[in-house]
C-alpha positions, 0 to 999 in steps of 0.5 A: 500500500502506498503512503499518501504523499505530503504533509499529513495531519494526525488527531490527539483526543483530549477525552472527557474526564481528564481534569481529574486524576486517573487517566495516568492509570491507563496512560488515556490522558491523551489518545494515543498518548504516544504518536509516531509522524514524519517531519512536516506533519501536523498534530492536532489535539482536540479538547472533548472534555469540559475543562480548559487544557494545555498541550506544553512541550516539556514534562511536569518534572522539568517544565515547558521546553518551549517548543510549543505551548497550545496555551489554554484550550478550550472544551470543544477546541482544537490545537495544532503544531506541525513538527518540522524537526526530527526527534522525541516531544513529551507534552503535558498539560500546565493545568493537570500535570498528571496527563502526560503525552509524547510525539516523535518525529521521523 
């Protein structure tokens, strides 16, 4: 099977319930948690949930990276990044540091 050709954009959910601990017991925080893509792609995080959240390069034990920080977004929001860089991306949200996240770019 052929890959299509060009950038692609790949979707992250925010599920619903993920403003109270819990979620980090099954690694559901973000769905996938963990995503591969190639350079030049574009992820886009959708909020299903009722609270506010961010997505922050970086981890809760060593704070944002600065890579990318969606700043808060909003229930029923979306935030994309399009990683042009090869290499590994933890995220968490700043609000709920218990959801954690990872994309890593071929």
């Amino acid at each position: 099977m052929k890959e299509p050709a060009g950038p692609q954009t790949h979707k992250v959910s925010i599920p619903a319930g993920t403003s109270t601990p819990g979620c980090e017991s099954n690694n559901a925080c973000y769905t996938p948690a963990s995503i591969t893509i190639n350079a030049g792609d574009t992820v886009t995080w959708n909020n299903a949930d009722t609270a506010a959240h961010t997505v922050t390069g970086g981890s809760p034990a060593d704070g944002p990276s600065g890579v990318f920080d969606s700043s808060l977004v909003m229930a029923g929001a979306d935030y994309a990044f399009t990683f042009n860089d090869k290499g590994s991306y933890k995220y968490f949200c700043m609000v709920h540091p218990w959801m954690t996240g990872s994309v890593t770019v071929n």
